[in-house]
C-alpha positions as CSV (number, residue, x, y, z in Angstrom):
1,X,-8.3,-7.2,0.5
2,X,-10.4,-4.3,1.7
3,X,-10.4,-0.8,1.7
4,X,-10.9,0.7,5.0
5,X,-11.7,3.9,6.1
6,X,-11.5,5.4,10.1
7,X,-14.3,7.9,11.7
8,X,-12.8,11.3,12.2
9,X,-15.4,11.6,14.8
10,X,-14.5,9.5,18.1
11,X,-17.3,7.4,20.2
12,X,-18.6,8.7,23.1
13,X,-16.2,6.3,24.9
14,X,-13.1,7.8,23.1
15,X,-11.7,5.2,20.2
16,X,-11.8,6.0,16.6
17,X,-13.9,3.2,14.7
18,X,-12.1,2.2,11.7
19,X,-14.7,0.3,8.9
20,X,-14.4,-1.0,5.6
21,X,-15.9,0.3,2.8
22,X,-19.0,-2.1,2.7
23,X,-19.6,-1.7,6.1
24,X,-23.5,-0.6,6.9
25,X,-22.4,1.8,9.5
26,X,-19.4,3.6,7.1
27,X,-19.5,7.5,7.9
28,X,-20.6,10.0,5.7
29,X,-17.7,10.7,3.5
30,X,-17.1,14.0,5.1
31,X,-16.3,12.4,8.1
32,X,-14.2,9.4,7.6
33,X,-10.4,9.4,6.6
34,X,-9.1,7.0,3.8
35,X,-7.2,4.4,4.9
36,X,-5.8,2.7,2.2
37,X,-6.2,-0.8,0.4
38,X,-5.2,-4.0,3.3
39,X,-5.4,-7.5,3.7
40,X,-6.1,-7.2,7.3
41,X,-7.8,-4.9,9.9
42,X,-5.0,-5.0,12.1
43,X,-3.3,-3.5,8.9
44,X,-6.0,-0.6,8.9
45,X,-5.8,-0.5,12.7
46,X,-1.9,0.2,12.7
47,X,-2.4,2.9,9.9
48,X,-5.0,4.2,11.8
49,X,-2.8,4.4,14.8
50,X,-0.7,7.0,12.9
51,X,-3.4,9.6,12.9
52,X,-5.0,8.6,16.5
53,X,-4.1,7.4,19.5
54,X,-6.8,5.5,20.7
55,X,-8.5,3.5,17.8
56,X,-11.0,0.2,17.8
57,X,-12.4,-1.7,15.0
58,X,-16.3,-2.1,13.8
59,X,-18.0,-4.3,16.4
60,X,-19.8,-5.0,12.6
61,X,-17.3,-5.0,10.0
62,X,-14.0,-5.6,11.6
63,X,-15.4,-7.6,14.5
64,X,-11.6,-9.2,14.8
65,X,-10.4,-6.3,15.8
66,X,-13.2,-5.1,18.1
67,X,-11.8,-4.5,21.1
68,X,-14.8,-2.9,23.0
């Protein structure tokens, strides 16, 4: 299990990036939204879904659910 976090900020081509917390490329903790404590990033990409539409997982941490 993991705890994962998603970037308040979106990417220039609109998704939210959600990360875990070991990730290299976690944002600075004023930008990032707690996600809670899952076994899977789909798990942290459906919670993530409840706060933004359009969301994508780290090509880096989370490269399963890296969709672009």
């Amino acid at each position: 299990m993991e705890h994962y976090y998603v970037n308040q900020n979106a990417q220039t081509s609109g998704e939210h990036e959600v990360h875990t917390d070991k990730c290299i490329f976690l944002p600075d903790i004023n930008n990032r939204i707690y996600l809670g404590y899952f076994t899977s990033c789909e798990e942290a990409i459906q919670a993530a879904k409840k706060l933004y539409s359009s969301v994508d997982g780290c090509y880096y941490c989370c490269p399963k659910c890296h969709k672009k």
